[in-house]
MDAnalysis code that builds the backbone (N, CA, C; Angstrom):
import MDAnalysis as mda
import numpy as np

u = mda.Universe.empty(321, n_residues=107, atom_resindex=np.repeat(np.arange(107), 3), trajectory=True)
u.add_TopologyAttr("name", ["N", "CA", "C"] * 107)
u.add_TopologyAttr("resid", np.arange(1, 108))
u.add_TopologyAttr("resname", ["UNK", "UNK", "UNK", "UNK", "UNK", "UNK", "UNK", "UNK", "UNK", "UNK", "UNK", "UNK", "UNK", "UNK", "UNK", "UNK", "UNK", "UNK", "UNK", "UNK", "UNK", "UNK", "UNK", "UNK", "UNK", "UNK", "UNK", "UNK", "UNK", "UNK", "UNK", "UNK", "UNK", "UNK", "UNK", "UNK", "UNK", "UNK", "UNK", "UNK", "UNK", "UNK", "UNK", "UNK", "UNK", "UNK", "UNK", "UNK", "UNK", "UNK", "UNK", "UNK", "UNK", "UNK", "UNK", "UNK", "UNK", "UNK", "UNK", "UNK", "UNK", "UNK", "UNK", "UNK", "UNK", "UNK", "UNK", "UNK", "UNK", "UNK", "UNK", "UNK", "UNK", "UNK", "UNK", "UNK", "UNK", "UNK", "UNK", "UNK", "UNK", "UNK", "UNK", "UNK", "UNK", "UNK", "UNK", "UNK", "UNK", "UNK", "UNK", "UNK", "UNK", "UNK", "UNK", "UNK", "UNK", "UNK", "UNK", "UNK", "UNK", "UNK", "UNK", "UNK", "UNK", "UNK", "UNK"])
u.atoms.positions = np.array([
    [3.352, 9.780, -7.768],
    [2.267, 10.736, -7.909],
    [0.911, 10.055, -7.832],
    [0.924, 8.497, -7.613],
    [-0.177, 8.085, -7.192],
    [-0.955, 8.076, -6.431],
    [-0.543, 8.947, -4.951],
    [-1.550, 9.236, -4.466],
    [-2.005, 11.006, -3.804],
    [-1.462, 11.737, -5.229],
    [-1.837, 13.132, -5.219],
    [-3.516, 12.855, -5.458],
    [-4.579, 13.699, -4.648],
    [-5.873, 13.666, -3.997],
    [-5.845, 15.448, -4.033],
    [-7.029, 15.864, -4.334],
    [-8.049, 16.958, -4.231],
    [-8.947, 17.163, -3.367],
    [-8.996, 17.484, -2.308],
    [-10.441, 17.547, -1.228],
    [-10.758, 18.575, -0.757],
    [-12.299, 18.674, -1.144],
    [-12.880, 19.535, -0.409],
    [-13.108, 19.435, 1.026],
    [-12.753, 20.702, 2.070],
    [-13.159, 20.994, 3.410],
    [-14.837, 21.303, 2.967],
    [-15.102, 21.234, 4.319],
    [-16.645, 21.981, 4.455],
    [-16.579, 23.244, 4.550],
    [-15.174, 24.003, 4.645],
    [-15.298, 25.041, 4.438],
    [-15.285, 26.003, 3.141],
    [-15.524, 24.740, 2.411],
    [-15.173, 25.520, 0.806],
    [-14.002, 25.334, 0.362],
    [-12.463, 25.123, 0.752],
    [-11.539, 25.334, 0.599],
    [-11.259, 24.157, -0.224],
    [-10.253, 24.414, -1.109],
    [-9.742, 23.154, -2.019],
    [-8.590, 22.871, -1.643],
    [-8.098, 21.827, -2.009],
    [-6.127, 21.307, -1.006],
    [-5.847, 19.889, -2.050],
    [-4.995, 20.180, -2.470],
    [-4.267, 19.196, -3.379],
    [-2.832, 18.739, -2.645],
    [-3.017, 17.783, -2.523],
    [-1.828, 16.673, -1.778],
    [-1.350, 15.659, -1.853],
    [0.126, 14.844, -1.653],
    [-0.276, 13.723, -1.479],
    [-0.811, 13.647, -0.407],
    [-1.693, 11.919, -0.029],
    [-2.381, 11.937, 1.039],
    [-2.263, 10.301, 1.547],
    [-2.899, 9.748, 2.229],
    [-2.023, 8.841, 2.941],
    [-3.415, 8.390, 4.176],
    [-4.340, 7.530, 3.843],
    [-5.230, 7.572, 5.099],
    [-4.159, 7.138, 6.561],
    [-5.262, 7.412, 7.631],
    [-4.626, 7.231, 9.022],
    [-5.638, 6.577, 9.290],
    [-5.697, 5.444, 10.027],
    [-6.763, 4.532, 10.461],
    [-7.608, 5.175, 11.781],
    [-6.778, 5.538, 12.497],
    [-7.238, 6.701, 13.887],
    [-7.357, 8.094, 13.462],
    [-7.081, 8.410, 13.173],
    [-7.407, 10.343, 12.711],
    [-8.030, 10.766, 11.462],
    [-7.943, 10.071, 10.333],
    [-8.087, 10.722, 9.083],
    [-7.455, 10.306, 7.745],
    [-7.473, 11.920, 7.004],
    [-6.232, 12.094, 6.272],
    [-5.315, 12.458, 6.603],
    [-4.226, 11.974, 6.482],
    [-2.942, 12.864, 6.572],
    [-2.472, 13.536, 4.889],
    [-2.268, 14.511, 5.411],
    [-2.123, 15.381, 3.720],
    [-0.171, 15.562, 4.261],
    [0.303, 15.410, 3.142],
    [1.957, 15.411, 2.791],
    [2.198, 17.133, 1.734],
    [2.695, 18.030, 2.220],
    [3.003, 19.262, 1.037],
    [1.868, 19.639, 0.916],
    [0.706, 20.092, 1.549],
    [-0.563, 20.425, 0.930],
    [-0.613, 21.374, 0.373],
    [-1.239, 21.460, -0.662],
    [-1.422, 23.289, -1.414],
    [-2.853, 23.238, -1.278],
    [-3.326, 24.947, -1.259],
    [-4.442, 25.389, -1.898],
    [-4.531, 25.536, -3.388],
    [-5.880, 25.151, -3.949],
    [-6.261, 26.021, -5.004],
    [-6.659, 27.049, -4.988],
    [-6.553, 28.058, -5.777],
    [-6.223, 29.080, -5.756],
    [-6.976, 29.827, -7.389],
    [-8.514, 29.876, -7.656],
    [-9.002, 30.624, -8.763],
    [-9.393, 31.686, -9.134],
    [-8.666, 32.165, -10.119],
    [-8.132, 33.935, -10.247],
    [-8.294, 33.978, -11.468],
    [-8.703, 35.182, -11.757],
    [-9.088, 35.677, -13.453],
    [-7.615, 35.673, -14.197],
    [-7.458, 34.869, -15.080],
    [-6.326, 35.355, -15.948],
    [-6.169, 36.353, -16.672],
    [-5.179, 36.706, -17.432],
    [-4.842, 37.605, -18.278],
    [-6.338, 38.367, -19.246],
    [-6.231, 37.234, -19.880],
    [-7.266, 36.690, -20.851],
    [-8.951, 36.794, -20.734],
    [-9.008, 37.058, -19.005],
    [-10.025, 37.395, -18.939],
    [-10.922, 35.987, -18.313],
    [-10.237, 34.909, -19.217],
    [-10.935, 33.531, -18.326],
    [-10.464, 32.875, -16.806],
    [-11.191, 32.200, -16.429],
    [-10.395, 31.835, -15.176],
    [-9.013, 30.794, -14.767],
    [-7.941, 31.073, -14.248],
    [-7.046, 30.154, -13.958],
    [-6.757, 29.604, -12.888],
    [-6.052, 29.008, -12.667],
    [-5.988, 27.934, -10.696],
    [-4.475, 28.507, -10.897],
    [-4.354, 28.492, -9.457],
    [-2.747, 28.513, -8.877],
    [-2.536, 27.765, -7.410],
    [-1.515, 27.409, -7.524],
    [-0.977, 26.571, -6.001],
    [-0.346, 27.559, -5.018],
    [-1.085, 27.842, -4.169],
    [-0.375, 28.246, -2.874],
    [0.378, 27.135, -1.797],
    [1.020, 27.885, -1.074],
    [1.508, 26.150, 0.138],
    [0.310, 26.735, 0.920],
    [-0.256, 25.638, 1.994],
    [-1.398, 25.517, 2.773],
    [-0.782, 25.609, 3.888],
    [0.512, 25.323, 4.178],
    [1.292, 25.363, 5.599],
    [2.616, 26.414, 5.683],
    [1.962, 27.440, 4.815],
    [3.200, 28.190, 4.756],
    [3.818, 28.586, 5.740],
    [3.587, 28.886, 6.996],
    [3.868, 29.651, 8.073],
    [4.557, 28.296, 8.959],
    [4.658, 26.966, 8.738],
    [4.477, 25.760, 9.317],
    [6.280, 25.175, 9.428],
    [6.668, 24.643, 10.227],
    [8.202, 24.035, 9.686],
    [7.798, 22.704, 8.977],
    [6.603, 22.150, 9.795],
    [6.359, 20.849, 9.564],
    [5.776, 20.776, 8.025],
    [5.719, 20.194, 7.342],
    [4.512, 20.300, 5.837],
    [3.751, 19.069, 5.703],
    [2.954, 18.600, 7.530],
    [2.194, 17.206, 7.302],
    [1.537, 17.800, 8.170],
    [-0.098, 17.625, 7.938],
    [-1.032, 17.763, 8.865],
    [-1.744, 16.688, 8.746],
    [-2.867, 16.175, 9.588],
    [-3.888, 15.439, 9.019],
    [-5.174, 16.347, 9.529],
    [-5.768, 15.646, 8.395],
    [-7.712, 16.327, 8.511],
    [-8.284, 15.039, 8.924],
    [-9.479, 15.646, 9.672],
    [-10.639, 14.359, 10.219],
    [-11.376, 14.508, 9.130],
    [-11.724, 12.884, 8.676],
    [-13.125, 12.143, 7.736],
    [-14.254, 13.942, 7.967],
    [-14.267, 14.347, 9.489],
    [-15.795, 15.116, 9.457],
    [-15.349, 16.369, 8.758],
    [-14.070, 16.666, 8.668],
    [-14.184, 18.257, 8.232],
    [-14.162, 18.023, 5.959],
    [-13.817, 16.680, 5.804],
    [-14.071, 16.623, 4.241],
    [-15.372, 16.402, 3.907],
    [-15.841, 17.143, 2.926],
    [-16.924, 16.994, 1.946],
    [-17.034, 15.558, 0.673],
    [-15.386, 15.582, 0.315],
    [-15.193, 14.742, -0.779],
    [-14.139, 15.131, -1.616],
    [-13.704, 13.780, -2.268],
    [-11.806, 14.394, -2.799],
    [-12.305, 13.322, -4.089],
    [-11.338, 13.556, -4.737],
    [-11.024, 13.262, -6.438],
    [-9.760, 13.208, -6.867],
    [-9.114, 12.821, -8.339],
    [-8.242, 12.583, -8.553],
    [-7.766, 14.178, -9.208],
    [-6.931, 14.413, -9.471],
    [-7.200, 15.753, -10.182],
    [-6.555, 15.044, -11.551],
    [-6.703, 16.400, -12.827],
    [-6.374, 15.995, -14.096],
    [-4.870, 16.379, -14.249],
    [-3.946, 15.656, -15.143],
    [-2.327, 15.834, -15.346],
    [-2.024, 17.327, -14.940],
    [-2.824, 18.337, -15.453],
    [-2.172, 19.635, -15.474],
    [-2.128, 19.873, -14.047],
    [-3.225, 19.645, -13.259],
    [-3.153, 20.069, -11.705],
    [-1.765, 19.091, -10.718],
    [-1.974, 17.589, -11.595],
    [-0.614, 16.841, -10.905],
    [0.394, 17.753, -11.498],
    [0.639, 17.761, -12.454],
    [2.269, 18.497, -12.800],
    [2.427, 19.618, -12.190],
    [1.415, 20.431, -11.696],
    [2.085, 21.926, -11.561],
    [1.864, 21.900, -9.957],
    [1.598, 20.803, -8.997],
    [1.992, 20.407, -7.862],
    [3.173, 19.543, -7.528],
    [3.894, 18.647, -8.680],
    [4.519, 18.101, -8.378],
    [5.638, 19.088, -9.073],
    [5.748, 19.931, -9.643],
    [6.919, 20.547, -10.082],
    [6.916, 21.631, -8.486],
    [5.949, 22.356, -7.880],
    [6.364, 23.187, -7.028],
    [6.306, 22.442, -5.755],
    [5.587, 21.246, -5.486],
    [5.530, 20.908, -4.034],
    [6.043, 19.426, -3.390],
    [5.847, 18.383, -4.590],
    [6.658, 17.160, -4.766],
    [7.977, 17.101, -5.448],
    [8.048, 15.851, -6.216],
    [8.840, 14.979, -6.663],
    [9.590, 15.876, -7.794],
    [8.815, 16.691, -8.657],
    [9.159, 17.350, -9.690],
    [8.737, 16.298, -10.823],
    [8.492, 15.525, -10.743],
    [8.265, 14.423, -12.077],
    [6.812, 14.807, -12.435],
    [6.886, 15.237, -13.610],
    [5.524, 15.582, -14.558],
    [5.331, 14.360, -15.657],
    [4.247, 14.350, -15.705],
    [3.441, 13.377, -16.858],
    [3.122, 13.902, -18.136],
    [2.965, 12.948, -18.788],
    [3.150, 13.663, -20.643],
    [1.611, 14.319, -20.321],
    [1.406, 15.590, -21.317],
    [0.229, 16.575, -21.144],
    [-0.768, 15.723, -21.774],
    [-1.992, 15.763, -21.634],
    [-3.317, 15.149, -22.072],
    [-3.625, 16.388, -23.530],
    [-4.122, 15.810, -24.450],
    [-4.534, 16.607, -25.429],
    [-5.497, 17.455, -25.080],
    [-5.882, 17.356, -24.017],
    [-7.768, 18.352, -23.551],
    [-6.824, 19.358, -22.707],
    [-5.641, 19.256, -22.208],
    [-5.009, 20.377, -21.241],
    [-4.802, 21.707, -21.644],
    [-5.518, 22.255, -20.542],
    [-5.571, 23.468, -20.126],
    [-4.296, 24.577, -20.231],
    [-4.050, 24.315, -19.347],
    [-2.246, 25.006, -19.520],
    [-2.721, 26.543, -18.952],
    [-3.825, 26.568, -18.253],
    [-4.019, 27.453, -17.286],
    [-3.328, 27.384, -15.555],
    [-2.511, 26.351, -15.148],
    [-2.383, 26.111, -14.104],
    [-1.091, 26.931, -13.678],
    [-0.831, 27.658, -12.665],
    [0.188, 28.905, -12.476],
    [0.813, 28.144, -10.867],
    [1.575, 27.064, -10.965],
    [2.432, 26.770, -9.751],
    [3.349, 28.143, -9.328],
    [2.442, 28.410, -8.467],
    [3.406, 29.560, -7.192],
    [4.313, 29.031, -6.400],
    [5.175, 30.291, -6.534],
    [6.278, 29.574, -5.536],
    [5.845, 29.928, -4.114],
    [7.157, 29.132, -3.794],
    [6.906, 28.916, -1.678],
    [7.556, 30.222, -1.655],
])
């Protein structure tokens, strides 16, 4: 899960992946999901994982350096509830500050 990455497109869009530079093209993103922020129950806001290649057989694309804005690590709750629906399944012990707003959608 070391190299699950968060990046923003220039189009606004968020994509949580593993990722994998390419020396000639880019990123290559592995399982990409969208984020996905939606009013919860509760009234506050929550994230959910969509697949980004749903329609796709393949689940590897790469993005060019020009279409990212900038990527980050994300926090445990966003790794676990990508790696339970789109990786490895191996989750990390929860951080005491976690959210527990994160809603992994299925494929």
């Amino acid at each position: 899960m070391d190299n699950v990455i968060v990046i923003r497109l220039v189009n606004g869009e968020e994509v949580v992946s593993d990722a994998s530079r390419s020396e000639i093209s880019g990123v290559v993103l592995k399982n990409p999901a969208a984020l996905v922020v939606q009013a919860g129950r509760d009234g506050r806001p929550s994230v959910g994982l969509a697949d980004y290649l749903m329609f796709s057989e393949k689940k590897e694309i790469t993005i060019s350096d020009e279409h990212i804005l900038f990527s980050y690590e994300p926090n445990t709750d966003i790794k676990n509830a990508y790696s339970t629906s789109f990786g490895s399944g191996i989750v990390l012990a929860k951080s005491l500050s976690g959210s527990g707003n994160i809603l992994p959608f299925t494929k």
